[in-house]
N, C-alpha and C positions, 0 to 999 in steps of 0.2 A: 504494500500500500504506500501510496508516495506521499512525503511528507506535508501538511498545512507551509508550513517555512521551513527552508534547512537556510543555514548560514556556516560558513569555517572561516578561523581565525588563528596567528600565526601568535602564541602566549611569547611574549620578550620576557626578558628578566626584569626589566624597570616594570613594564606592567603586572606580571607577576607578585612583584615585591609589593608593590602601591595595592591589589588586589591581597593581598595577605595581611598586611599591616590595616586596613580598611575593614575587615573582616574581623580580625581581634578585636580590634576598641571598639569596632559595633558589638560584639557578641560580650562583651565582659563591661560595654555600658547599660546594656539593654539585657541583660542575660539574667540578671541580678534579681528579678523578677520572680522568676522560676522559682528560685531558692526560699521566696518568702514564706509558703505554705510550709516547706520541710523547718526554717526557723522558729516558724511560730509553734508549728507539733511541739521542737524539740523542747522551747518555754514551756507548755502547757505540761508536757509530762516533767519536767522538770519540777515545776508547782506541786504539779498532784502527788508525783512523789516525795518533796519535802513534808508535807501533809503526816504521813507514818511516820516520818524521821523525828519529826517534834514531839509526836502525840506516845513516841518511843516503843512502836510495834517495830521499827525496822534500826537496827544499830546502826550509826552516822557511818560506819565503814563499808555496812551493805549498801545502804542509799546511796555512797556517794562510786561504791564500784558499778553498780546500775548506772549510775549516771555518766561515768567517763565511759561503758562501755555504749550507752547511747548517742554520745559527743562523738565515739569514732563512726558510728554510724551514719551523724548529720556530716562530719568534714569530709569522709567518702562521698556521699552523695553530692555536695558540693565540690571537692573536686573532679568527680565524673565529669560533672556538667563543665568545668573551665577545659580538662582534657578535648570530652567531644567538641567545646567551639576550637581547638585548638585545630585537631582532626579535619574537622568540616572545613576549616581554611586549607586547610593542607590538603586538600580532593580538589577542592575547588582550582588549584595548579597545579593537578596533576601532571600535565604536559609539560612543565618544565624539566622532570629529571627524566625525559625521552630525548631521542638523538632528532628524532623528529618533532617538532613543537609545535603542530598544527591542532587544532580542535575541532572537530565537527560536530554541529547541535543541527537535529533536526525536530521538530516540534510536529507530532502527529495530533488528533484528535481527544485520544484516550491517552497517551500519553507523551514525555517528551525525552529525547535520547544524546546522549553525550557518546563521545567519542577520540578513543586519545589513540596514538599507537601502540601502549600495551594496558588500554583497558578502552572499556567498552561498561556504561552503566544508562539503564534508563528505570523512569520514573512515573506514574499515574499522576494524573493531574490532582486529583481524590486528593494525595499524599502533599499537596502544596501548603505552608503554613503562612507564607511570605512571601512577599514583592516587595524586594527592598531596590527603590532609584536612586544610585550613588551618583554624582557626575560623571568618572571616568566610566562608569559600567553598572550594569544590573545583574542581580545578585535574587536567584529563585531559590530560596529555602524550604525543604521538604521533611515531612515527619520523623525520617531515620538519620536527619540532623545534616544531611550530605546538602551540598550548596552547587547552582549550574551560574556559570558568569556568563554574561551577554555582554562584550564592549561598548558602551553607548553609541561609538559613532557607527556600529552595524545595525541600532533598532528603528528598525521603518516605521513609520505609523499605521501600517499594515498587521507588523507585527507589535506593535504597543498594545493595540487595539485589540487583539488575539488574546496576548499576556493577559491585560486588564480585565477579557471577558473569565478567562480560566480561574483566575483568582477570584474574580465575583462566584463562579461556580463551587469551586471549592472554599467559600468562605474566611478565604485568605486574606490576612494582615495586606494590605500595601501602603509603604512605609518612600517620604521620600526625603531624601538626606541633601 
């Protein structure tokens, strides 16, 4: 089936880099979000557990092993999430450590396909969480945390307009920087 859009693009190292470094301070400004509910869990039980600790059903040494063993839980969780944006940048240039440095994105219907020289990944539109419009490039973020770059100066309003409809469909963020 032939694609809605295909586009290919030749990743340079400056653009690369700009594209990586772009990608961190967005995800570790805006990422920070995420983490609120597992914070606030960790308070509440933290609370609830002081509760025994005073009323002296649980010895201040149990309470507070419970509780450092819950602390390694929330900073795991927390640094998952700073790893995967870390990840998700690092897919997103995947063609930079190829001998070949070309990318090819084709955008189908149901869904949309990337293309490096040694890799090959696609996507359900379903799976879109975000449209982030950066100046130098756009930046599709998807459920399993993996990111597709668009260079701005290749987005037609052909294809803006495609983007824009897909992300209304799957009730996706669009985000413009």
């Amino acid at each position: 089936m032939e694609p809605k859009h295909a586009l290919e693009y030749e990743l340079t190292s400056e653009m690369a880099n700009e594209i990586q470094r772009t990608l961190m301070r967005f995800a570790l400004r805006h990422g920070w979000r995420r983490d609120v509910p597992l914070l606030l869990g960790w308070l509440v039980f933290a609370l609830v557990l002081a509760w025994p600790v005073f009323t002296g059903w649980l010895t201040p040494g149990i309470g507070g092993g419970i509780l450092f063993l819950a602390t390694l839980f929330v900073l795991a969780g927390v640094y998952r999430r700073h790893w995967l944006s870390y990840m998700a940048a690092a897919s997103a240039v995947v063609a930079l450590h190829t001998s070949d440095r070309r990318v090819r994105l084709e955008f189908h219907d149901q869904r949309v396909l990337m293309e490096a020289e040694y890799f090959r990944g696609e996507a359900a539109w379903t799976e879109l969480e975000q449209l982030v419009m950066f100046p130098q490039f756009w930046a599709l973020r998807f459920s399993n945390e993996g990111h597709i770059v668009i260079p701005a100066a290749l987005v037609t309003p052909e294809l803006k307009a495609f983007l824009h409809g897909k992300a209304e469909q799957a009730t996706a963020e669009v985000l413009q920087r």
